[in-house]
C-alpha atoms as one frame of an Amber mdcrd trajectory, in Angstrom:
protein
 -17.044  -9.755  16.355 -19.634  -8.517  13.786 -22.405  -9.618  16.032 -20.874
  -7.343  18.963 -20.578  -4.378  16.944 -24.124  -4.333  15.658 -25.084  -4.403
  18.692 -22.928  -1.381  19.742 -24.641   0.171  16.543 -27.826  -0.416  17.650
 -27.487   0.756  21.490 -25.891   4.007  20.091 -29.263   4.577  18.390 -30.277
   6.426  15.205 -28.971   9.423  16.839 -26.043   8.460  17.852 -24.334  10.434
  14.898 -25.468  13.936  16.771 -24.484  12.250  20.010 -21.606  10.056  19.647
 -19.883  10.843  16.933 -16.452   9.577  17.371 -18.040   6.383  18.883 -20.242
   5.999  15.855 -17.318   6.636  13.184 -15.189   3.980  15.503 -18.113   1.220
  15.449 -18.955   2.035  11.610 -14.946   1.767  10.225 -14.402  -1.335  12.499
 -18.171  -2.821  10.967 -16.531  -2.409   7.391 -13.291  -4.157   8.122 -14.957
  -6.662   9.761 -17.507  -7.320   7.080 -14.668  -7.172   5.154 -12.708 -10.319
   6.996 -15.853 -12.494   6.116 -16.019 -11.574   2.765 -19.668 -10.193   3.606
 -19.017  -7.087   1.261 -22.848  -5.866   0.950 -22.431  -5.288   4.413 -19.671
  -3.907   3.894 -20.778  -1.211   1.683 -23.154  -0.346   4.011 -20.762   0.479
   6.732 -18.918   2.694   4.397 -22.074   4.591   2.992 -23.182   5.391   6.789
 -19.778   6.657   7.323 -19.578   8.724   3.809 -22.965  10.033   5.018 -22.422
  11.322   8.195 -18.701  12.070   8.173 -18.026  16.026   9.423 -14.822  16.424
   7.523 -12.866  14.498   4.234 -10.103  12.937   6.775 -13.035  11.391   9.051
 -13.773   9.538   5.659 -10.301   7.895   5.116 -10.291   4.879   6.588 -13.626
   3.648   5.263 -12.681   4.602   1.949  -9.356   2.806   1.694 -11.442  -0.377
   3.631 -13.705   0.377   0.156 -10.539   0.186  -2.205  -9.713  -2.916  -0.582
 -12.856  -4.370  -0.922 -13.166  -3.337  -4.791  -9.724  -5.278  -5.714 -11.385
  -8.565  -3.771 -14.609  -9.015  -5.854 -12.485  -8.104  -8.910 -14.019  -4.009
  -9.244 -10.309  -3.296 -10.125 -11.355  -0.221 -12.533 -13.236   1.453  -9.618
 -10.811   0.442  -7.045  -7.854   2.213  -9.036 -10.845   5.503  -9.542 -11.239
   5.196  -6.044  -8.009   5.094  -4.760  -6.868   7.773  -7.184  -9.353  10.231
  -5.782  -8.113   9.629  -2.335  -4.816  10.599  -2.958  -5.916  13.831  -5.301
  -7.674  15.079  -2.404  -4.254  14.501   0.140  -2.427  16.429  -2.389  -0.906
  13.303  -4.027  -2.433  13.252  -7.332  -1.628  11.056 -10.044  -1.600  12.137
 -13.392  -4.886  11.507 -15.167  -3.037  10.330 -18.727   0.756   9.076 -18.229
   2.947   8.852 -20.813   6.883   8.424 -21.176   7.402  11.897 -21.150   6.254
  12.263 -17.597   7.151   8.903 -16.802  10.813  10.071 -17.732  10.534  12.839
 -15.795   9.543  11.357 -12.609  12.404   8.751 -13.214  14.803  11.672 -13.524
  13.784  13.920 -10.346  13.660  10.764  -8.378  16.960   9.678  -9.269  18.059
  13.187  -8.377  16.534  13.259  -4.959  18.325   9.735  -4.877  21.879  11.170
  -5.386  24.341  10.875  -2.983  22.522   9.136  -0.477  24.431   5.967   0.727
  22.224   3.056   2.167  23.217   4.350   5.694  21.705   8.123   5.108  18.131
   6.530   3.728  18.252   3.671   6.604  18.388   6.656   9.060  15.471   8.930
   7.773  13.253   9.858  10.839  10.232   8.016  10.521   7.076   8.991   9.074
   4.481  10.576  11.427   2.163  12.765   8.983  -1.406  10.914   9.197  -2.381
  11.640   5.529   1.083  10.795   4.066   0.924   7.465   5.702  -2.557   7.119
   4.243  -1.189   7.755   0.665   1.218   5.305   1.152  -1.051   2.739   2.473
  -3.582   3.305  -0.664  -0.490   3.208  -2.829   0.682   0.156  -2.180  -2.864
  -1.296  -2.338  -3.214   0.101  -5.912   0.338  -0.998  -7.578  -0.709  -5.190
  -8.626  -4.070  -3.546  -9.630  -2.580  -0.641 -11.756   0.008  -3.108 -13.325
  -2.583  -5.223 -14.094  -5.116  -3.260 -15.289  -3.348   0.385 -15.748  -0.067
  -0.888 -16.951   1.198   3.296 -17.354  -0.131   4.120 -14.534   2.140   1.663
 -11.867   5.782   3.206 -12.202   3.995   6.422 -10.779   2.998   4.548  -8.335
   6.413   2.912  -7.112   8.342   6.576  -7.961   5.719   8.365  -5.197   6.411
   5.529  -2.700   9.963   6.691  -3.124   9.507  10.503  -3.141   6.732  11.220
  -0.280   9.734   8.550   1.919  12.302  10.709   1.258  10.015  14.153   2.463
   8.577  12.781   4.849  10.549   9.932   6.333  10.460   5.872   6.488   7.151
   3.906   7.193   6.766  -0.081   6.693   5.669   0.730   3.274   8.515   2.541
   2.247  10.522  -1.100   1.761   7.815  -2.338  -0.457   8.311   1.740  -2.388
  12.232   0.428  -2.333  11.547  -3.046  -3.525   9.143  -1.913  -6.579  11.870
   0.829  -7.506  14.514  -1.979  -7.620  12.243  -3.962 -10.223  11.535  -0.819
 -12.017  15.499  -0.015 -12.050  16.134  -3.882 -13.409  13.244  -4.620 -15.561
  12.748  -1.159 -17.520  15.650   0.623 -17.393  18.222  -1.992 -17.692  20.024
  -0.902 -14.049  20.313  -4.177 -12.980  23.060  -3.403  -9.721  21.484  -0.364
  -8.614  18.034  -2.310  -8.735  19.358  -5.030  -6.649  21.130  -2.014  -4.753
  17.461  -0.808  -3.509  15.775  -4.565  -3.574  18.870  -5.480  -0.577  17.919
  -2.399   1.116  14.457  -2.942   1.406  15.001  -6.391   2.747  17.229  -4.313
   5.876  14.592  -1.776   5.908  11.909  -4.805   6.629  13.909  -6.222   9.129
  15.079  -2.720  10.700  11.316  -1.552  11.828  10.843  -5.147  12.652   7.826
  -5.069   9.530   6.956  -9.106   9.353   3.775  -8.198   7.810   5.100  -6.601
   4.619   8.053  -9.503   4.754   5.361 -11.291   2.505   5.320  -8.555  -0.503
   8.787  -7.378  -0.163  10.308 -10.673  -0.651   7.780 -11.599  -3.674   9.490
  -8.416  -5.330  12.995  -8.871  -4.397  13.040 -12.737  -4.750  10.704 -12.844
  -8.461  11.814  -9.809  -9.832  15.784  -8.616  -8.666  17.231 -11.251  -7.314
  17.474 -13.488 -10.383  19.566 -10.304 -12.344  22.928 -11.089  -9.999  22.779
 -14.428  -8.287  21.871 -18.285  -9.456  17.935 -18.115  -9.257  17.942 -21.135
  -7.033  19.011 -19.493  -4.015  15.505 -17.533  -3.901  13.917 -20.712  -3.133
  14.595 -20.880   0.769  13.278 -17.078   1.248  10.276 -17.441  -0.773   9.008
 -20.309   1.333   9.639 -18.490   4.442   8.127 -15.525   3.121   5.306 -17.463
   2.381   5.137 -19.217   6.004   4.947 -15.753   7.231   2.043 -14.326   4.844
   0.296 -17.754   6.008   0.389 -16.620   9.676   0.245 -12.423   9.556  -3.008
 -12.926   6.940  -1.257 -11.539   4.111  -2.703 -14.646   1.848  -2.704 -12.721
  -1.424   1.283 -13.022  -1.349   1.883 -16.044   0.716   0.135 -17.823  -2.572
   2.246 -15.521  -4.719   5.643 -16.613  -2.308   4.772 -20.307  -2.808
């Protein structure tokens, strides 16, 4: 695959920027997620650079950038990954806050838990589904930068998992919104103590998973649910069985990062 899209490269020409354009941007995002898949990440940040370069407008630049967040968490850049993928959502109108602390923490808790209120499982299973390109990119980056951010930017990751939650209940359900669901849960159990509404949102992101038919995020959602809420209301033994299907499933989609976290 790499070979055949050099070569496209290189029969588009040096000005095939001026010429092709769309063509060009096509060849050069594929280049970087294929450079990406063999772990050839000089390459790979050469593909993005040609892009960053000669991209016309910020949303042209999008899917070589979050290709280059992805690529910063694998050879352990985490710091400029997080930078990265912070930037990206600034500029969609999703911005972070630069310096969180648990008075803005508790304040995204509370307006969440209001725009939460009153809404059965039934109302948030039937939210129209998400069709705005750059909110779907903001939820794509932020799932990418939650393990990173709890890892490395500890007060950073409940923003994370409360936007998930917010920009799904403006703008309707994607594939990522049951991960959103699943982190909320653990949030719910873990920091605040609400154990049954936590499991409440971890059982309706497993639905949600199977309800868009989303086996590729089966992996992650059932590494939250099964390690993190599950274990607060039934015997912890009953997780196994899931987790090694979950795994089985991250082994075949290429989600390997949580098919080793599953087993």
């Amino acid at each position: 695959a790499s070979r055949y899209i050099q070569q496209g490269i290189e029969l588009v020409g040096k000005d095939g920027w001026l010429k092709e354009y769309d063509l060009c941007l096509s060849l050069h995002n594929v280049s970087a997620e294929v450079q990406y898949c063999n772990a050839e990440f000089k390459k790979l940040e050469e593909a993005v650079n040609e892009v960053l370069k000669n991209a016309r407008i910020f949303r042209d630049e999008l899917q070589a950038r979050s290709t280059m967040v992805y690529a910063l968490n694998a050879t352990y850049r985490v710091q400029e990954a997080i930078d990265m993928g912070c930037d990206i959502l600034r500029r969609l109108g999703e911005g972070l806050p630069k310096n969180p602390n648990y008075l803005n923490c508790h304040f995204e808790v509370r307006q969440t838990s209001r725009m939460l209120n009153g809404k059965t499982d039934t109302d948030l299973l039937n939210l129209p589904r998400m069709s705005d390109p750059d909110k779907l990119t903001c939820m794509h980056i932020l799932n990418h930068l939650f393990v990173s951010c709890y890892l490395c930017r500890r007060k950073l990751a409940p923003f994370i998992s409360l936007r998930m939650i917010k920009l799904t209940l403006r703008y309707g359900l994607c594939e990522i919104s049951a991960v959103g669901f699943a982190v909320y849960g653990t949030m719910l159990c873990g920091t605040l103590g609400r154990t049954k509404e936590g499991y409440r949102f971890g059982k309706l992101a497993l639905v949600l998973v199977d309800q868009l038919k989303a086996r590729a995020w089966v992996p992650r959602v059932h590494a939250t649910f099964y390690s993190c809420i599950h274990h607060w209301q039934e015997p912890l033994r009953t997780s196994i069985r899931p987790l090694m299907h979950a795994s089985r499933v991250g082994l075949t989609t290429g989600d390997f990062e949580f098919a080793m976290l599953c087993a």
